[in-house]
Z-matrix of the N, CA and C atoms (Angstrom, degrees):
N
C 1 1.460
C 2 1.527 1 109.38
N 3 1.355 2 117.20 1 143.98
C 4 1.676 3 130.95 2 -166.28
C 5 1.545 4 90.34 3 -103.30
N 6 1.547 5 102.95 4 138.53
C 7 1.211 6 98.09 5 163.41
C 8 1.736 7 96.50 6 -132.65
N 9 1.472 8 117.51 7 155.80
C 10 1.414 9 135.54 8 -173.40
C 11 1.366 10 124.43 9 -53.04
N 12 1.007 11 149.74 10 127.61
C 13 1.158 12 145.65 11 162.26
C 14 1.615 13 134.99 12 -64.23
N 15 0.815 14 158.12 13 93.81
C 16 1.779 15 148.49 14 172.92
C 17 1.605 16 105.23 15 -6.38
N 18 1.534 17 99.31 16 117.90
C 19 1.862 18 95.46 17 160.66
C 20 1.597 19 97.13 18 -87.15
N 21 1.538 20 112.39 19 -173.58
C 22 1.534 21 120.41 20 138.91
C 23 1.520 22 109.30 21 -125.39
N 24 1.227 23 135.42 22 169.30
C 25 1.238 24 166.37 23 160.06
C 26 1.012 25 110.44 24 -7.67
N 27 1.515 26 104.36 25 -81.66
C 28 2.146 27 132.34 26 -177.96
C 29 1.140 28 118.02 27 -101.62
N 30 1.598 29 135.29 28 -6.52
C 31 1.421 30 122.33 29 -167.77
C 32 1.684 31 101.63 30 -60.01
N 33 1.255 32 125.69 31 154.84
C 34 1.804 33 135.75 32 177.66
C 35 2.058 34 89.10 33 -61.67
N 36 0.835 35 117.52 34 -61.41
C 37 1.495 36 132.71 35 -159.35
C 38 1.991 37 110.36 36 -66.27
N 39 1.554 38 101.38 37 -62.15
C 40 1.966 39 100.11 38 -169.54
C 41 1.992 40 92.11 39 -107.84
N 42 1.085 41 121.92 40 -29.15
C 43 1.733 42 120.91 41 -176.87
C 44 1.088 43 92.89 42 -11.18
N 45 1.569 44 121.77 43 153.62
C 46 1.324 45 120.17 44 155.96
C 47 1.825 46 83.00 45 -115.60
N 48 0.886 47 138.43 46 -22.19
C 49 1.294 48 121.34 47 -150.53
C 50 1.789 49 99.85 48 -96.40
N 51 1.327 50 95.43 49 -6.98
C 52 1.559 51 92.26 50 -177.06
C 53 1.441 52 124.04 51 -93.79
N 54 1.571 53 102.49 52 127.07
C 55 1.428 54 109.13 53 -164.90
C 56 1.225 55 115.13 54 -72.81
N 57 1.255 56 121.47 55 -10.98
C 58 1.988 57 130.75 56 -174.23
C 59 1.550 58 87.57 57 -101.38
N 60 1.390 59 144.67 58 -25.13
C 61 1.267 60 125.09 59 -154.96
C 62 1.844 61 123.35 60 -95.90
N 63 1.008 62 121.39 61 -170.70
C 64 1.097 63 115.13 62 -172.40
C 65 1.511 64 119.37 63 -88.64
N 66 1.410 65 108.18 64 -15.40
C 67 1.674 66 131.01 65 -173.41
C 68 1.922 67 108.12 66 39.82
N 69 1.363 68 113.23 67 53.93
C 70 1.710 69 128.16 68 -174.04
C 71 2.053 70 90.96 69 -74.67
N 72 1.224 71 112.24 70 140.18
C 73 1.543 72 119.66 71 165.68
C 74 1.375 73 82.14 72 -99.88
N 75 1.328 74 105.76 73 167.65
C 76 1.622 75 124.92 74 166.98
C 77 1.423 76 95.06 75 -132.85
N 78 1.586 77 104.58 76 165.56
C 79 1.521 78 126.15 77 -173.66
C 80 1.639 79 114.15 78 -138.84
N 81 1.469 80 125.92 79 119.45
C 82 1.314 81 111.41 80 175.82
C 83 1.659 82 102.20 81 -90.76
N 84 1.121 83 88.91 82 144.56
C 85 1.940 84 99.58 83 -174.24
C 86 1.124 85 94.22 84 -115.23
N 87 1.154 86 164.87 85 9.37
C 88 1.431 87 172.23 86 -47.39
C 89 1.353 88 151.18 87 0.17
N 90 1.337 89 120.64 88 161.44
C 91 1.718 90 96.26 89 -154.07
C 92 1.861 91 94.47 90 -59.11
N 93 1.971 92 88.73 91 151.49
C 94 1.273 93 109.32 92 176.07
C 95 1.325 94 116.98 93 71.60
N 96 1.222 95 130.44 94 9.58
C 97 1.314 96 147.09 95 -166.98
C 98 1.504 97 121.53 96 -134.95
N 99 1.546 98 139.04 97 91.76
C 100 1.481 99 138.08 98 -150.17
C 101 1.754 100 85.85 99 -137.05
N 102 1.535 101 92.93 100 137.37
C 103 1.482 102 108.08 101 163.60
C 104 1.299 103 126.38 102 -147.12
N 105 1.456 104 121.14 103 142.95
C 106 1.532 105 106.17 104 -171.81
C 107 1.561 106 108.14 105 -154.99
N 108 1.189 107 108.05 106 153.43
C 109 1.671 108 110.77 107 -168.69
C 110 1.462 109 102.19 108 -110.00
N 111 1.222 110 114.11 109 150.99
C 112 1.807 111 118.88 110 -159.47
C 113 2.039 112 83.44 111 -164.82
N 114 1.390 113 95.89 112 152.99
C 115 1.439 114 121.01 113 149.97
C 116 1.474 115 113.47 114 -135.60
N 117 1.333 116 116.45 115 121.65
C 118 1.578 117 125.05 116 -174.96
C 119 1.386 118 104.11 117 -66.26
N 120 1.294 119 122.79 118 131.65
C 121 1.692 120 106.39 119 163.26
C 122 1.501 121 135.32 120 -93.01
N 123 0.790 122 123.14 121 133.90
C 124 1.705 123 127.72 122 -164.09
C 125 1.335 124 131.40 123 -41.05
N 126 1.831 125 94.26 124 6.76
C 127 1.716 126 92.31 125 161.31
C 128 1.439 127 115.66 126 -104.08
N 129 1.602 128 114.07 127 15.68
C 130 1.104 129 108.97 128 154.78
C 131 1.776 130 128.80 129 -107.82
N 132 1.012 131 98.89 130 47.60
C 133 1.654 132 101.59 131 -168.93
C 134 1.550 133 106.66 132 -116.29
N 135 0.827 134 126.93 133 149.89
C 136 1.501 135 151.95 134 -172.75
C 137 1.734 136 98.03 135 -80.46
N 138 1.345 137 109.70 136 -104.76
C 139 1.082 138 138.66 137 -170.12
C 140 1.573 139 103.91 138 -82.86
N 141 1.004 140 131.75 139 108.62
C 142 1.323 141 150.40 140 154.80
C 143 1.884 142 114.13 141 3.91
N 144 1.673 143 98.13 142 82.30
C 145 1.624 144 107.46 143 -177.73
C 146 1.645 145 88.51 144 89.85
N 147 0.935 146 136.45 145 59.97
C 148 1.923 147 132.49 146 162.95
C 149 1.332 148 94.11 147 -165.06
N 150 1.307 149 106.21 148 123.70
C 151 1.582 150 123.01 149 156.82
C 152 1.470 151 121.63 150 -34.07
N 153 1.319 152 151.25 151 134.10
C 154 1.264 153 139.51 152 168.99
C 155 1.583 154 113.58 153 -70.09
N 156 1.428 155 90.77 154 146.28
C 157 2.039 156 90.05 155 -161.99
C 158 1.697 157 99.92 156 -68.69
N 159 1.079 158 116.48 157 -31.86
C 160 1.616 159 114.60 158 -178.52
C 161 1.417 160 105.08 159 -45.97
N 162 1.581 161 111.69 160 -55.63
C 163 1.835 162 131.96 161 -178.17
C 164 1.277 163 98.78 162 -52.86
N 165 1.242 164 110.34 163 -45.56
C 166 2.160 165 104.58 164 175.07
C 167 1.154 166 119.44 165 -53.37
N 168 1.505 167 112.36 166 -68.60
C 169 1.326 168 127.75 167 165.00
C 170 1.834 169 129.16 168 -40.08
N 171 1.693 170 99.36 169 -33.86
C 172 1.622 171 95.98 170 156.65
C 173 1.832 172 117.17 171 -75.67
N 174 0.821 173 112.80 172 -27.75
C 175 1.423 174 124.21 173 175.29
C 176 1.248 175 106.32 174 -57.43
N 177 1.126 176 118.24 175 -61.22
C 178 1.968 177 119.62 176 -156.43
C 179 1.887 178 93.54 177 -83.08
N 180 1.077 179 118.05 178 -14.79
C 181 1.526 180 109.78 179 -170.63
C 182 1.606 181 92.00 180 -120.84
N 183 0.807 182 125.22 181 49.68
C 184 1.932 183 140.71 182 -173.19
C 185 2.132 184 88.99 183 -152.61
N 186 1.633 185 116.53 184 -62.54
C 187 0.876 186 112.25 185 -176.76
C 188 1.530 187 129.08 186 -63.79
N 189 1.323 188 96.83 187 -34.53
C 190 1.298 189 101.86 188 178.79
C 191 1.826 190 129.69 189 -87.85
N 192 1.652 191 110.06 190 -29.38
C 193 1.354 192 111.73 191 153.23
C 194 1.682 193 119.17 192 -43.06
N 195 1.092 194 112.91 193 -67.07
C 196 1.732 195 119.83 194 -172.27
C 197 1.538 196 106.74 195 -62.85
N 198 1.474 197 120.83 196 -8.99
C 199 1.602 198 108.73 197 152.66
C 200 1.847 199 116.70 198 -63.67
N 201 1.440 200 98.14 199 -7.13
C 202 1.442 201 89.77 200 -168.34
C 203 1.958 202 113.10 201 -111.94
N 204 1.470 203 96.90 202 -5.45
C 205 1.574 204 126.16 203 -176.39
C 206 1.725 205 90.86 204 -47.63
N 207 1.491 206 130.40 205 -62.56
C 208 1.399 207 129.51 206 -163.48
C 209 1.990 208 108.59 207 54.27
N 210 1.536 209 90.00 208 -144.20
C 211 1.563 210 87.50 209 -169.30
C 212 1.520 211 116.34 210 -46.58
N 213 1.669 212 102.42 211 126.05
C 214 1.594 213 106.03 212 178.87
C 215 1.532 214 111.48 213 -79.25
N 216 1.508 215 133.99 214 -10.55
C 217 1.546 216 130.08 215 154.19
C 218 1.912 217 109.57 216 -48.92
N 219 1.619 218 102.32 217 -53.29
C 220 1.405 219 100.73 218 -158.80
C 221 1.454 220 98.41 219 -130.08
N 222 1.441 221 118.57 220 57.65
C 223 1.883 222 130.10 221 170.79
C 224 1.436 223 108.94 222 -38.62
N 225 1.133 224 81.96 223 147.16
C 226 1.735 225 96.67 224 170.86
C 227 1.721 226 121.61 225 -122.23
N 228 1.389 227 98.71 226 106.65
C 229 1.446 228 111.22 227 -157.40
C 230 1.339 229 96.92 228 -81.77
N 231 1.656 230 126.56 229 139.70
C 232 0.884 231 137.45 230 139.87
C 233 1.649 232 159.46 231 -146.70
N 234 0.807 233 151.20 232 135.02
C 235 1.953 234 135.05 233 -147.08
C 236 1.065 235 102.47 234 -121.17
N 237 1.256 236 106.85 235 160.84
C 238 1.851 237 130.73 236 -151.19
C 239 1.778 238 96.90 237 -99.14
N 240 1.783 239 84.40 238 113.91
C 241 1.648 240 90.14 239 165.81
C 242 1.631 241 103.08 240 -83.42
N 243 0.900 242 116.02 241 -20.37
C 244 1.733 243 115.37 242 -158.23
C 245 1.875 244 101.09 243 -156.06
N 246 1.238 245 103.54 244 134.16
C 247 1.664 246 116.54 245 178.87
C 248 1.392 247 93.24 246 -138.20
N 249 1.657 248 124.29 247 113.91
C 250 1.558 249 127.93 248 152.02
C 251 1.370 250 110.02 249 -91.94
N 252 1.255 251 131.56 250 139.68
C 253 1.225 252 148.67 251 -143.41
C 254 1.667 253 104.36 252 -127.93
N 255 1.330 254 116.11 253 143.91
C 256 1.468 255 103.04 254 177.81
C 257 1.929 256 89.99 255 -151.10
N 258 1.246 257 128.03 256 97.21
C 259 0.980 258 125.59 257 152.80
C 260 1.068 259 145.30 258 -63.83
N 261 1.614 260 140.57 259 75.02
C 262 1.504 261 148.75 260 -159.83
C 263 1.654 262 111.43 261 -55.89
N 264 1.752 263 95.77 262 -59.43
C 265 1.271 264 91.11 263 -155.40
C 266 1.935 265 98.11 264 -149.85
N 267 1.114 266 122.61 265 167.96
C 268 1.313 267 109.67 266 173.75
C 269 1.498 268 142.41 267 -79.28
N 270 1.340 269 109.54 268 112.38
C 271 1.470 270 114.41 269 -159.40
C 272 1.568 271 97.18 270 -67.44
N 273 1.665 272 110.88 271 117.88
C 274 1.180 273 129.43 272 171.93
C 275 1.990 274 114.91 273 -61.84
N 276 1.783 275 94.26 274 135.42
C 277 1.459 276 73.89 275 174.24
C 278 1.723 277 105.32 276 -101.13
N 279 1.490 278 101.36 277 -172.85
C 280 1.805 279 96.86 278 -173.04
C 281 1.374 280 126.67 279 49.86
N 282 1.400 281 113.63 280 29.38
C 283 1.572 282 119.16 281 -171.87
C 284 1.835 283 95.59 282 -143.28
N 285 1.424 284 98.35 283 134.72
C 286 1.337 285 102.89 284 -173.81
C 287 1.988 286 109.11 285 -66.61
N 288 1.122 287 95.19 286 161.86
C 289 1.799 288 101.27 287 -179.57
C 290 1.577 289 107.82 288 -169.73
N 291 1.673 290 108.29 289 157.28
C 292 1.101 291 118.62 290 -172.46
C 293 1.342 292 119.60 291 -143.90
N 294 1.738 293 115.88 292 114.90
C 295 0.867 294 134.70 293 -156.46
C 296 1.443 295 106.97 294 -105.22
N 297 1.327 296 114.90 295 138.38
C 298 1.456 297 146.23 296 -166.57
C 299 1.367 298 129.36 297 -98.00
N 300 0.695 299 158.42 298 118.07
C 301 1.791 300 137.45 299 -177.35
C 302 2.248 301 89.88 300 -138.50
N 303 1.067 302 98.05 301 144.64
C 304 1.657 303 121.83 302 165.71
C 305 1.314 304 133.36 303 -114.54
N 306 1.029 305 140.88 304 44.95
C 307 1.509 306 106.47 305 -178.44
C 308 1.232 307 150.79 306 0.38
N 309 0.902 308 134.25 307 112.19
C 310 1.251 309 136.81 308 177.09
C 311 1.701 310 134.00 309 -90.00
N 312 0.786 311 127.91 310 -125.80
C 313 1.992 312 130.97 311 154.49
C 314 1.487 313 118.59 312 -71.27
N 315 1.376 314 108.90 313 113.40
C 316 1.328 315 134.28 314 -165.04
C 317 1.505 316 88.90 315 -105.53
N 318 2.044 317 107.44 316 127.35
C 319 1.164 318 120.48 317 177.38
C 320 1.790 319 100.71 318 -119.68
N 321 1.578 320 118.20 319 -167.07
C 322 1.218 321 110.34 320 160.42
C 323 1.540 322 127.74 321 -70.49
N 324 1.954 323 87.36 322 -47.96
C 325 1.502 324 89.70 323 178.31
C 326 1.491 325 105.89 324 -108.53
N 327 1.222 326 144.10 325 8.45
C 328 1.472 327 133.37 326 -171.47
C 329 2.105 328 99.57 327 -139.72
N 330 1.380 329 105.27 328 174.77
C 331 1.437 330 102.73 329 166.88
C 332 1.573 331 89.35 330 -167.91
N 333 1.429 332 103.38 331 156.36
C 334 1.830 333 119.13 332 165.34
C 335 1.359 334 101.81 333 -113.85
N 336 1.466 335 107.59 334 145.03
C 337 1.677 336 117.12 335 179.58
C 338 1.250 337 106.83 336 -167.05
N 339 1.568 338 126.99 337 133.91
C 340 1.362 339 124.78 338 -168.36
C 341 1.504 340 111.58 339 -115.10
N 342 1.315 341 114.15 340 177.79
C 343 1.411 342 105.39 341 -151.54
C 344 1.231 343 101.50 342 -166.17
N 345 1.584 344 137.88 343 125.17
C 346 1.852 345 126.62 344 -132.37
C 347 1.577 346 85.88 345 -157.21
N 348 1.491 347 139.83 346 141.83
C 349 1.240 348 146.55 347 148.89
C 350 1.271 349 130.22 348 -97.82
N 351 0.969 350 138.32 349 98.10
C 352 1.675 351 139.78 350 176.13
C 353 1.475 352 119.79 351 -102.25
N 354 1.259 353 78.91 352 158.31
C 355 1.787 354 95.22 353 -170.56
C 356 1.309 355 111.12 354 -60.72
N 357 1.710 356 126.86 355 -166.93
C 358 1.189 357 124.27 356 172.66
C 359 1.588 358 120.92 357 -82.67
N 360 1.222 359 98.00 358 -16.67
C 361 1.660 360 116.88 359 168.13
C 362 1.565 361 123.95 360 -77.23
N 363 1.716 362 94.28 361 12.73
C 364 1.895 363 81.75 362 -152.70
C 365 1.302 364 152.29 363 65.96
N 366 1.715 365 101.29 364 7.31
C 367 1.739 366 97.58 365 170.89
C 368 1.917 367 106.07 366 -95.07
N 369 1.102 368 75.02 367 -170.18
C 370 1.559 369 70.29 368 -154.33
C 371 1.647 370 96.82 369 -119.31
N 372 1.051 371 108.61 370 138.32
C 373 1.680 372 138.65 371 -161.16
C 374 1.588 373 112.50 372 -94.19
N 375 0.764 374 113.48 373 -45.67
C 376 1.582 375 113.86 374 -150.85
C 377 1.850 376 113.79 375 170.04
N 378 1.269 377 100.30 376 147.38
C 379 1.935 378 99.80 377 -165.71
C 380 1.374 379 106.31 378 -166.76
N 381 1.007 380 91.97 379 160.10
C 382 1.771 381 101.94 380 -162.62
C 383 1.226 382 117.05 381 -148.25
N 384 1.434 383 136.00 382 150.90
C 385 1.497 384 150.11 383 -174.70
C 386 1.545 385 96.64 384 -122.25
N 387 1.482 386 94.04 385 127.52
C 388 1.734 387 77.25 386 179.39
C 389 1.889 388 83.52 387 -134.66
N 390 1.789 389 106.27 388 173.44
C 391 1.347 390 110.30 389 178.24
C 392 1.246 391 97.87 390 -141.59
N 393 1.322 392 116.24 391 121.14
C 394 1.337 393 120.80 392 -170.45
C 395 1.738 394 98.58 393 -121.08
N 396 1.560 395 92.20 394 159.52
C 397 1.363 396 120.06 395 -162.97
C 398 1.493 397 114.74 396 -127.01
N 399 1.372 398 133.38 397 100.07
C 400 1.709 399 129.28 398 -173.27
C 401 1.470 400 110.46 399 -36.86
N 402 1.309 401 128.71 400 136.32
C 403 1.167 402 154.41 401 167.20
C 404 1.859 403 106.95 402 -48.36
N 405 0.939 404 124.57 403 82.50
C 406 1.185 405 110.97 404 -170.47
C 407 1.834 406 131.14 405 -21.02
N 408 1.336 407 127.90 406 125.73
C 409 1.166 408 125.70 407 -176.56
C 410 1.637 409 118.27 408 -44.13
N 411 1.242 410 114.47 409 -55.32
C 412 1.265 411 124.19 410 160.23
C 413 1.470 412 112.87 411 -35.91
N 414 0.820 413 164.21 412 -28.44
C 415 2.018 414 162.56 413 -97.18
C 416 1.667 415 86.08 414 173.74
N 417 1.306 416 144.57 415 -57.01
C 418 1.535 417 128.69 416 148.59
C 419 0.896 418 118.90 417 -36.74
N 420 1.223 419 148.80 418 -34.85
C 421 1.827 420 136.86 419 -160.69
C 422 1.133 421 106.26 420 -119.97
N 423 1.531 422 119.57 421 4.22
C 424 1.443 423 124.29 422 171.25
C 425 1.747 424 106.45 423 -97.81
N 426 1.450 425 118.07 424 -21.57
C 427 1.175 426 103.54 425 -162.83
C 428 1.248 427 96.05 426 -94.16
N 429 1.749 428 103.37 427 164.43
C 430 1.573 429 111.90 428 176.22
C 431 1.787 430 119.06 429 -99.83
N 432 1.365 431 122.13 430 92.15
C 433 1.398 432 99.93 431 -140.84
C 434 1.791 433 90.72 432 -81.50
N 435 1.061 434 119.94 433 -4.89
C 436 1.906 435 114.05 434 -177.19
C 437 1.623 436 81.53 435 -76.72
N 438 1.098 437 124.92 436 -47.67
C 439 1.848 438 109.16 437 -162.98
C 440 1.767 439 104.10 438 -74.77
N 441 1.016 440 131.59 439 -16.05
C 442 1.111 441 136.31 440 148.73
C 443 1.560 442 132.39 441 -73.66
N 444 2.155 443 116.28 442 -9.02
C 445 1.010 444 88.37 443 160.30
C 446 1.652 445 112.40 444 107.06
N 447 1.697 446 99.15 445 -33.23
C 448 1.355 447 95.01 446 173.33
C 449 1.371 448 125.03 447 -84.73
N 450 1.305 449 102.15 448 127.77
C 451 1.339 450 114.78 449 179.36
C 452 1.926 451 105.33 450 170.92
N 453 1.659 452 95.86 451 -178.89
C 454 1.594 453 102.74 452 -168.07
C 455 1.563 454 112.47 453 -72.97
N 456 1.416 455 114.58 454 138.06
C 457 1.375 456 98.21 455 173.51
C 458 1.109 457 123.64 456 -144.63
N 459 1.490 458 118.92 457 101.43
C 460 1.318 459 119.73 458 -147.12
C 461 1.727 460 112.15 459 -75.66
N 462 1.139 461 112.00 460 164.36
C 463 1.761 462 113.53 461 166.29
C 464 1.113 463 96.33 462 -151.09
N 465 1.797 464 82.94 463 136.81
C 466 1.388 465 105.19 464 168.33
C 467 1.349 466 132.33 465 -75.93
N 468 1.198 467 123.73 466 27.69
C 469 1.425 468 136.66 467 175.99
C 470 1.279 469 112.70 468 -123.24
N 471 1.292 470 117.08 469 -5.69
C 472 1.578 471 116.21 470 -176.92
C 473 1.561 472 95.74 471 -136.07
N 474 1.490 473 95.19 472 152.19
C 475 1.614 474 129.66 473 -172.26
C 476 1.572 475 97.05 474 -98.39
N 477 1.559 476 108.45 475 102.25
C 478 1.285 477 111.34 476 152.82
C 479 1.189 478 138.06 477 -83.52
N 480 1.424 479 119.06 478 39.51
C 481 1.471 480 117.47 479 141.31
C 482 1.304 481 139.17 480 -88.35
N 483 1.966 482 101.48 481 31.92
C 484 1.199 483 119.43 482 173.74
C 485 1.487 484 115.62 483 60.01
């Protein structure tokens, strides 16, 4: 069983409130394990029907951090020292897809976890290694995450079993 992830407000990637953003829910499918279904819309594409690689690259390092989020009482924030990129094939825009993130090696202060997009068929798009670094403790206990928004937010039009 999937349980929901926290959006916030404004992030480009989960915002719900943001009118430029992608508004993606995420789903933990088990610990260390987040998945979520998105269709990009075609004002973010490069090349005519292809996702823009930047929009990929926010994707796979969006997917793959929140494999490492764990308990949503007491999250564990963290940002990308390093994103390796592996572009397969061309991420379609206006076409549904489902993005993956893993965890990988869990440190005190750092972790690796990868994070892969595939088509609606299951081939696979694009993937990433990312190395993330804890959010400093200080910069956690300063932020306000209700004034930011984070938290669960259900809709009644969508089935959260991810």
């Amino acid at each position: 069983m999937s349980t929901i992830q926290p959006n916030s407000r404004n992030c480009f990637i989960c915002g719900l409130e943001n009118p430029l953003g992608l508004r993606i829910r995420f789903y933990d499918m088990a610990p260390g394990e987040v998945t979520a279904n998105c269709i990009v819309p075609k004002e973010f594409q490069s090349y005519p029907g292809v996702v823009h690689g930047g929009i990929v690259a926010a994707l796979l390092d969006e997917i793959a951090g929140r494999s490492m989020i764990g308990d949503i009482e007491n999250p564990r924030f963290m940002f990308t020292a390093r994103l390796t990129l592996r572009y397969r094939k061309n991420v379609p825009v206006e076409q549904p897809l489902r993005l993956v993130g893993v965890a990988g090696v869990r440190k005190e202060r750092s972790a690796t976890a990868k994070g892969s997009i595939y088509s609606a068929q299951g081939e696979l798009l694009a993937e990433g290694e990312v190395l993330l670094i804890n959010v400093p403790t200080e910069i956690v206990q300063s932020v306000d995450l209700e004034a930011l928004g984070w938290k669960i937010y259900q809709d009644e039009n969508e089935n959260t079993s991810g």
